[in-house]
Kinemage of the C-alpha trace (Angstrom):
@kinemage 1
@onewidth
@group {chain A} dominant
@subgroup {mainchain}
@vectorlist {calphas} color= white
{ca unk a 1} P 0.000 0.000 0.000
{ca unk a 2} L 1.585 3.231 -0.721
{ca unk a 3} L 1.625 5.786 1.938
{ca unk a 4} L -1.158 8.124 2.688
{ca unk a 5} L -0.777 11.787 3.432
{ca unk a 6} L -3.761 12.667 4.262
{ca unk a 7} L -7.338 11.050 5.816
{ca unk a 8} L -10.433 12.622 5.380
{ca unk a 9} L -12.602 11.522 8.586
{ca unk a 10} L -16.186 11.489 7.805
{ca unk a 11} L -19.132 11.230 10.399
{ca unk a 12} L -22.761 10.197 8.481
{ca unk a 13} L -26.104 11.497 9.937
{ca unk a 14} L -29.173 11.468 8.322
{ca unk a 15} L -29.019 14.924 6.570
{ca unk a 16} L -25.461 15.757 6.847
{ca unk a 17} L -21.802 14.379 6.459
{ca unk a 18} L -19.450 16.524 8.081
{ca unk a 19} L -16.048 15.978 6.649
{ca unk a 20} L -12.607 16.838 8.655
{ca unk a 21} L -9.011 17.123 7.046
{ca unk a 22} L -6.928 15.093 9.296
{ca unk a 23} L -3.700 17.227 9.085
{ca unk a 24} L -4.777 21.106 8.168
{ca unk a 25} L -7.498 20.492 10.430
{ca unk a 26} L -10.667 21.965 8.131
{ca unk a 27} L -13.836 21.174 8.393
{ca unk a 28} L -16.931 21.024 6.519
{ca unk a 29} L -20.552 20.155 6.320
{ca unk a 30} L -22.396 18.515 3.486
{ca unk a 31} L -25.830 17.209 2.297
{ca unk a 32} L -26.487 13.417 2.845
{ca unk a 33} L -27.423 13.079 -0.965
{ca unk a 34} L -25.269 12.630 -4.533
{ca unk a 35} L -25.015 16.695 -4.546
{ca unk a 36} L -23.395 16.349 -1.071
{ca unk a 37} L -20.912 13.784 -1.856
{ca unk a 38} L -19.902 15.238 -5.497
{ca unk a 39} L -19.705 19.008 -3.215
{ca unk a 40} L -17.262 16.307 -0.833
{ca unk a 41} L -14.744 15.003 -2.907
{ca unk a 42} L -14.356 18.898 -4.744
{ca unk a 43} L -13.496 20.157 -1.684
{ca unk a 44} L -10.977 17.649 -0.445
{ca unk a 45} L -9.876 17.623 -4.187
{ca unk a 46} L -9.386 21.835 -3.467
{ca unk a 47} L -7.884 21.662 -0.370
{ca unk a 48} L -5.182 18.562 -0.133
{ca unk a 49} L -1.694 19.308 -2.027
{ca unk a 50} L -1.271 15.313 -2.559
{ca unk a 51} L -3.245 12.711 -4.022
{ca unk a 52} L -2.231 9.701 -1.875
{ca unk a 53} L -5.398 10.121 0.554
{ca unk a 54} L -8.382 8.200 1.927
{ca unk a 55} L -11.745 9.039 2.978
{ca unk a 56} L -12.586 7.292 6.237
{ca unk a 57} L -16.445 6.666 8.370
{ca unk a 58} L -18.250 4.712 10.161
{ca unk a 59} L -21.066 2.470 9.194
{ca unk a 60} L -24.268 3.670 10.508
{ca unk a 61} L -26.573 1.996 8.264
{ca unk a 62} L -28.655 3.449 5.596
{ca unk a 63} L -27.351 7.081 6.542
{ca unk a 64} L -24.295 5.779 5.364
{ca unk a 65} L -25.151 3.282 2.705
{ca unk a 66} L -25.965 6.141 -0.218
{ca unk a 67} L -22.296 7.509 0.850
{ca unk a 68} L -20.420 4.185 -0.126
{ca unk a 69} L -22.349 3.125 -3.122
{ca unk a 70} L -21.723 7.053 -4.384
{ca unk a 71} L -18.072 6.578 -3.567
{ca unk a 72} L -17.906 3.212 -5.334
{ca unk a 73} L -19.569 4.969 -8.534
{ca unk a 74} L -17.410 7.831 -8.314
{ca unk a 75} L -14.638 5.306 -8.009
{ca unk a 76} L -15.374 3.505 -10.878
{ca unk a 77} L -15.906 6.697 -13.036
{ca unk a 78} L -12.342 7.780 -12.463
{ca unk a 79} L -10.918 4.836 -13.080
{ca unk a 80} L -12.715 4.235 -16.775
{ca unk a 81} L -11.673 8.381 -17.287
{ca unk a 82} L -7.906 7.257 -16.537
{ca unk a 83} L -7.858 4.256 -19.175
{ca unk a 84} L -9.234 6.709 -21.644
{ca unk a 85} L -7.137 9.609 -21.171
{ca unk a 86} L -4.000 7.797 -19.769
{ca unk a 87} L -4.077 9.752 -16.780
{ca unk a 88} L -3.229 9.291 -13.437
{ca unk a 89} L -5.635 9.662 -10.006
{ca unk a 90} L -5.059 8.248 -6.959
């Protein structure tokens, strides 16, 4: 596993996910919902200077169902953008 840099700790309610950056310390709050976690992952993508990262919560059920199959879509978008274009995310 290479090394991380950076975890992006993530606690699920029913509305909201509020999102922390491990090392700078930021915080945020989001919508539970696909607008929330696209809003998510632009904002960590804004604020972390490295790429080698993880995002990292606790299962609580159906609040936090809609946030793993969105991040396993997301996931699998990137990865069929990087065979196309040749590029490189992590």
């Amino acid at each position: 596993m290479k090394k991380v840099r950076d975890v992006i700790g993530i606690d699920v309610s029913k509305k909201t996910i509020d999102a922390t950056l491990y090392n700078s310390r930021q915080h945020a709050v989001f919508s539970n919902d696909e607008e929330g976690y696209e809003e998510l992952i632009r904002w960590s993508k804004r604020h972390l200077e490295t790429s080698e990262y993880f995002f990292c919560f606790e299962n609580t059920g159906n609040y936090s169902l809609k946030l793993s199959v969105s991040f396993t879509l997301i996931l699998l978008n990137l990865t069929r953008v990087e065979r196309r274009t040749r590029t490189v995310f992590r």
